[in-house]
N, C-alpha and C positions, 0 to 999 in steps of 0.2 A: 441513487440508492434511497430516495423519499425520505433525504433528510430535512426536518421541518426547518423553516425558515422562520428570521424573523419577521415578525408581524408586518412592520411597517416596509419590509421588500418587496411587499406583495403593490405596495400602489409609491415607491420612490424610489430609485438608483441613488446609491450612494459610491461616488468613486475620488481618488483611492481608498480601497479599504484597508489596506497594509503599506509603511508606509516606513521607512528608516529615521528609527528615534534622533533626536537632536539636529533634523533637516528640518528648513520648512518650506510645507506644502499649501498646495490650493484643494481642499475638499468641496467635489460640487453635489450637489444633494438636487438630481432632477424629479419634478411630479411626473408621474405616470398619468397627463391628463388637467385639468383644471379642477375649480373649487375644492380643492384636496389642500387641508387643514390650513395653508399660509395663502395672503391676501397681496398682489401684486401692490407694490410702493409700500407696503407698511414696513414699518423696523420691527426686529424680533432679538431678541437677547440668546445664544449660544452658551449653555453652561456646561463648558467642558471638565470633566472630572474623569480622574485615572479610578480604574478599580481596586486596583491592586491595595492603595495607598490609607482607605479610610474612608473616612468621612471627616472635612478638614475641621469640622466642631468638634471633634472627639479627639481626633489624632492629627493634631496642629504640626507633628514634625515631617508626619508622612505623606500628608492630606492633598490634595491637588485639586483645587479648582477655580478656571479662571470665565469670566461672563467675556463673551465676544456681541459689541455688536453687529448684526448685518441687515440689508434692506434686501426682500425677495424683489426678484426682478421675474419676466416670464418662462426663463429660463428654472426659476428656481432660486437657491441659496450655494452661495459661494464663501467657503470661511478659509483665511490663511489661517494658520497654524503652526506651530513646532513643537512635535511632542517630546518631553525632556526623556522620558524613562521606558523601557520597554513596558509593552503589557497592554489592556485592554484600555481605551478610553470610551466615554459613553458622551453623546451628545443632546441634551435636552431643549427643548423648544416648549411656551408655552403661546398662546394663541390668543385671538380677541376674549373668543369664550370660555377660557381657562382649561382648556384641552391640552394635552401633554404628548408632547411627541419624543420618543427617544430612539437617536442612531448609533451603533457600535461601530470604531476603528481598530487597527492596531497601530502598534508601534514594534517595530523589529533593531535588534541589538546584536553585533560581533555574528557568530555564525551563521544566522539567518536573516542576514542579507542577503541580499543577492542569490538567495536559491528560493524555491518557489513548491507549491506541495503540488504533489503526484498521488491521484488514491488508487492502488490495485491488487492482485494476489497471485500470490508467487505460488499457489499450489491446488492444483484441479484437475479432474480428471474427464476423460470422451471415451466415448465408445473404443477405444484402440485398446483401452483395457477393459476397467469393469464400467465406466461411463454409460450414460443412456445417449450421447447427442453427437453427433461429426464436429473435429475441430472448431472449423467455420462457424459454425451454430453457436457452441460456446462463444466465443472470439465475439460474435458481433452483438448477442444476447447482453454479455457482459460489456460490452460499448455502452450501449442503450439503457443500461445502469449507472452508467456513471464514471466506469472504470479507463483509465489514463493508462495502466501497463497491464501484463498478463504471462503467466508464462503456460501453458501445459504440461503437466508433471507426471503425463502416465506410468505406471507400471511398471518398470522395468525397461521400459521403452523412452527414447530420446527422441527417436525418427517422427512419431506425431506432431511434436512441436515445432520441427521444421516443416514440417506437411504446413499448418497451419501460416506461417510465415509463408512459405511459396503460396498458398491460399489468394493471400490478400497483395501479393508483390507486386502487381499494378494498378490496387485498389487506390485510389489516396485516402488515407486517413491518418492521425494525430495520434492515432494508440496502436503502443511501442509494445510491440512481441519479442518475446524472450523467447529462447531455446532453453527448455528444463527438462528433466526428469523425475522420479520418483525412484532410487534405486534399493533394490534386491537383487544380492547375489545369490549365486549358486551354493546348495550346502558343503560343507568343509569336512570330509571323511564322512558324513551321511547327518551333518548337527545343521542345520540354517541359520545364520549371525541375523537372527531373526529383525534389528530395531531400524525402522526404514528411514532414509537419507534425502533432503530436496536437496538435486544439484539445481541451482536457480542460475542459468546464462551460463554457466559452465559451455567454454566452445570443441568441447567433443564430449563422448558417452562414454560413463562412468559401467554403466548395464551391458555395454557394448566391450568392454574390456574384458571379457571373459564370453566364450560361447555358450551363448545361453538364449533364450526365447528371441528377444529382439534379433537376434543374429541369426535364429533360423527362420525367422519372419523375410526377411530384407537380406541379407547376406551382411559380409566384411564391407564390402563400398564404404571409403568415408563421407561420400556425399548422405550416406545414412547415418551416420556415426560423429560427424563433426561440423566444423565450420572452419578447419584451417588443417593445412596437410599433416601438420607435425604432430602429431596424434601419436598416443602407443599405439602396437600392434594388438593384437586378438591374442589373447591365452585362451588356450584349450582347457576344459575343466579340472584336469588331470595337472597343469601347470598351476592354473589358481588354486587348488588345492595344495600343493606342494607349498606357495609364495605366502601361503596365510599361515600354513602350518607354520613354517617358518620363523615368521614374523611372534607369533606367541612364544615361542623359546624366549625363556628368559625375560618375557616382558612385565615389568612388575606394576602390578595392581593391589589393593586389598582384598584380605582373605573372601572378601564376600562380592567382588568380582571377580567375573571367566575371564582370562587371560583373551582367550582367541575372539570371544568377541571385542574387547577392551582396542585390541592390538588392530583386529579387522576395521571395525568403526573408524580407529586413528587413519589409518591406511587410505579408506574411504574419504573421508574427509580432507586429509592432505593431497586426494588427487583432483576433488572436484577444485581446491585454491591452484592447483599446478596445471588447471585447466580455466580458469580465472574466473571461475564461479563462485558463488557463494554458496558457501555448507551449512544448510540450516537443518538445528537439531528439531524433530516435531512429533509433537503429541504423545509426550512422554506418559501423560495418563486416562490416556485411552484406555476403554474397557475392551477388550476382545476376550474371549477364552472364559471371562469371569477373572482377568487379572488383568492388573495394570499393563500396556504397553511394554514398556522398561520399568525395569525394577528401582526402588528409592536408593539404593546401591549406586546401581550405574550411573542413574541422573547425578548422584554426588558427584564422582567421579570424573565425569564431563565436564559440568561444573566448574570443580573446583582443580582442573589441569588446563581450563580452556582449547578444549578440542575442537568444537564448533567455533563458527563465525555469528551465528544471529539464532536467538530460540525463536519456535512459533509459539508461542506465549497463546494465542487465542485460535481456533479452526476446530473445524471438525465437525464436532457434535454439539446439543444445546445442554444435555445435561451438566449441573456446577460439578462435577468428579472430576471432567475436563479442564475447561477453561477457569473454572474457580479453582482449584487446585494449583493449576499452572501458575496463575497468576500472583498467589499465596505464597508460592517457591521463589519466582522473579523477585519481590520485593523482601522474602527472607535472604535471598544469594544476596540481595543488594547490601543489607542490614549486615551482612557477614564478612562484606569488603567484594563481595565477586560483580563484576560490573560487565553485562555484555547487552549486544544491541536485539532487538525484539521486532517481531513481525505478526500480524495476522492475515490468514487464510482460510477461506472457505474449505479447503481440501472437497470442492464440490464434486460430485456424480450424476448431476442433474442439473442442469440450469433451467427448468421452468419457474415461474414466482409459487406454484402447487408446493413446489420442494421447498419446506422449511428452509432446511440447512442451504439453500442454493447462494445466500447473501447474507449469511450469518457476521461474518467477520471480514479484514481488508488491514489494510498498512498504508499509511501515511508517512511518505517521503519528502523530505526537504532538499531539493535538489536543483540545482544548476541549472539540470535540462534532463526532459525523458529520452530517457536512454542508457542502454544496458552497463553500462559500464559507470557510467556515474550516477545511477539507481543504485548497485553494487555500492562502491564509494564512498556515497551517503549514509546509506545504512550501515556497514563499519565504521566507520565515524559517530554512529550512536543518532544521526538524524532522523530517525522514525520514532512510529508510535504505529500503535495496534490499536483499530477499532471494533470496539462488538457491537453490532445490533441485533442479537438476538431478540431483544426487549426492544419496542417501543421507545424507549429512552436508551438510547448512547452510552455506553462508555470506555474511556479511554485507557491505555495501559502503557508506561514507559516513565521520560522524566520530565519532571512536573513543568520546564518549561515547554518543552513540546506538547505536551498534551494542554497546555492552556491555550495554546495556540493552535490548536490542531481542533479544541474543543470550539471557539471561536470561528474558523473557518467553515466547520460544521453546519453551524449557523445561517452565518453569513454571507459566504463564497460558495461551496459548494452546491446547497439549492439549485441557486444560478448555473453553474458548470454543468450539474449534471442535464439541467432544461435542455443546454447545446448539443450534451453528448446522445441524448435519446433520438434523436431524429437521424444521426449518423448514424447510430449502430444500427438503425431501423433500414437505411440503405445501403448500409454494409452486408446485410443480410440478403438483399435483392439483386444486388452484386452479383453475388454468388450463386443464388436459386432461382432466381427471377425466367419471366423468358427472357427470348431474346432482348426485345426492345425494354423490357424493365430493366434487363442488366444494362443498358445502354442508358437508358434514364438517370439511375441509382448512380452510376460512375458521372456523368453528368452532373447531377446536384451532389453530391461528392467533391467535384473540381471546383463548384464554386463556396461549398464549405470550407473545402482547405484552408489553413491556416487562419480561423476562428479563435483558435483554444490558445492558439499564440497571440492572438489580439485583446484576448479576455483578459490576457495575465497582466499585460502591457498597461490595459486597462483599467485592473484591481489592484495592480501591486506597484509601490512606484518607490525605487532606494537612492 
């Protein structure tokens, strides 16, 4: 996703970059090359110092800094270490000719151990709905950027995201497709519970549980509709109608929410969790119409009864009505006592780089392993963080230690990750479209990419 790196990654490796507080490690610092700033047999002084802590002339109780020395050898600079505390450490070097090198580490604490960050977006859309691109296209475009998971979230429809999954099912590659949708149900006595729903990994269709567009696309089949047999059946329109009416008797909200959407929404959301998905609430101020999305009503109410499992806090569009409002809300809920976990997504329609919005926003996951279910997981567990790049400059949205870690890897790691991931999604694409023999090629240098992004972690991150 052309995040900048730091300066000095451009001509040294520095591994591990992350690295569990209170262990000690062997940080090796390789040149990209000779005559680059350190002089084979000299000694050089290592002054490590936390950021978090100060500066230990000013702030003596919080201050961290200790002088290592080491001799570069041809390999490079090798420093034991043990970092006490979590958080960022910086590593300084000064030179014969008083030139200043500095390299950044982490230090990881209690729940971000042993899990590892995943960047992707849980909500996009293809040509199956209002999209411009075929699954595939999306899928390996968004590779070639950087991205680690994905899900497709068209329209009312659930069946393209499996499409796209059968796509690549004997491609090899390292990024982890999700089954999602984007749900809109049918109107309720002639009213539409207009505020739209990401089921993300949910293993049957939420759009599919009442006949309606996807259903007269594809039929009942649950090989279009699920990923496991035990699925509900199809309501007829005439039944969902009946089941939501229903459902709003009696169901108490305040005066300044509609019962039936109140009640519908709950409904929705309780099937995408009993289909073990995640229910994420989005883009509650969206401009459509010349009015917000959801009204400040509803979004209370959501809120503050926990209906959802994760907001999209950032996607969509670039205007600040959106994502600065949103983000404005997140940390007023927080401020209020309401605490739930946050996501960003492009909500794309177009994956060229022409399209603004095509790489606006993403989600950063701290996570075990990619993969759907503990993607899911994590993120209820509150281990994400939402990235904007709409600008130029980065920024982060969630809680502050993740995002100083998130902001860090930014940096540091990702760069790198993403260099790996552009060349795969570049063959992942030929896979698919190529001729003959380039599809044979592509799956080829594919085979011996495989398991890369599992050597880089191995490589980066050490607990």
């Amino acid at each position: 996703m052309a995040f900048e790196r730091r300066h000095e990654l451009w001509t040294f490796d520095i591994f591990p970059k992350v690295m569990a507080a209170g262990k000690e490690k062997n940080i090796h610092i390789r040149p990209f090359g000779d005559r680059l700033f350190f002089t084979v047999g000299n000694e050089y002084t290592a002054v490590l110092t936390w950021l978090h802590g100060g500066s230990e002339d000013q702030y003596p109780a919080t201050g961290y800094r200790r002088r290592i020395p080491v001799t570069a050898t041809e390999n490079g600079i090798d420093i034991k270490v043990t970092l006490p505390y979590e958080g960022e450490y910086r590593i300084k070097f000064t030179n014969e000719e008083d030139d200043n090198l500095t390299f950044a580490v982490y230090a990881v604490d209690g729940d971000l151990t042993d899990v590892y960050p995943f960047i992707g977006d849980l909500h996009m859309h293809t040509n199956y709905s209002d999209g411009d691109h075929d699954p595939a296209n999306v899928v390996a475009s968004y590779r070639a950027h950087g991205y680690d998971f994905l899900s497709i979230t068209d329209h009312r429809r659930y069946y393209p995201s499996l499409y796209a999954i059968e796509q690549f099912k004997n491609i090899p590659t390292e990024m982890n497709l999700v089954m999602g949708e984007e749900v809109h149900l049918p109107p309720i006595k002639g009213f539409r519970v207009c505020p739209h729903t990401i089921n993300f990994g949910g293993e049957y269709s939420i759009n599919s549980l009442v006949e309606d567009e996807a259903v007269e696309e594809v039929g009942k089949d649950k090989k279009f509709r699920a990923t496991r047999e035990d699925c509900p059946e199809v309501m007829t329109r005439d039944e969902f109608e009946d089941k939501m009416t229903e459902l709003a008797k009696g169901f108490e909200v305040p005066d300044n929410v509609d019962p039936l959407v109140a009640s519908t929404l709950k409904w929705i959301y309780d099937e995408i969790r009993k289909a073990n998905g995640l229910a994420i609430f989005v883009h509650p101020t969206w401009i459509t119409g010349n009015t917000f999305h959801d009204s400040d009503a509803l979004n209370d109410w959501l809120v503050e009864n926990k209906i959802f499992d994760a907001f999209e806090v950032l996607g969509g569009e670039n205007y600040f009505e959106q994502n600065g409002y949103q983000t404005v809300r997140y940390y007023e809920d927080k401020a209020r006592g309401y605490r739930y976990p946050v996501v960003g997504s492009t909500d794309s329609h177009n994956c060229t780089p022409e399209n603004r919005n095509a790489y606006i926003c993403s989600t950063i996951v701290y996570s075990p392993e990619n993969e759907r279910r503990a993607i899911i997981d994590s993120i209820k567990n509150f281990q994400s963080v939402a990235v904007d790049t709409i600008s130029k400059e980065f920024r982060l949205v969630g809680e502050m230690r993740y995002v100083r870690y998130g902001c860090f890897l930014l940096k540091n790691y990702f760069p790198i990750h993403d260099d790996a991931c552009f060349e795969e999604g570049r063959m992942m694409k030929q896979a698919i479209y190529g001729t003959d023999d380039e599809k044979q090629t592509a799956i080829d240098m594919l085979k011996l990419m495989n398991g890369r992004m599992k050597k880089m972690r191995e490589k980066y991150f050490s607990f």
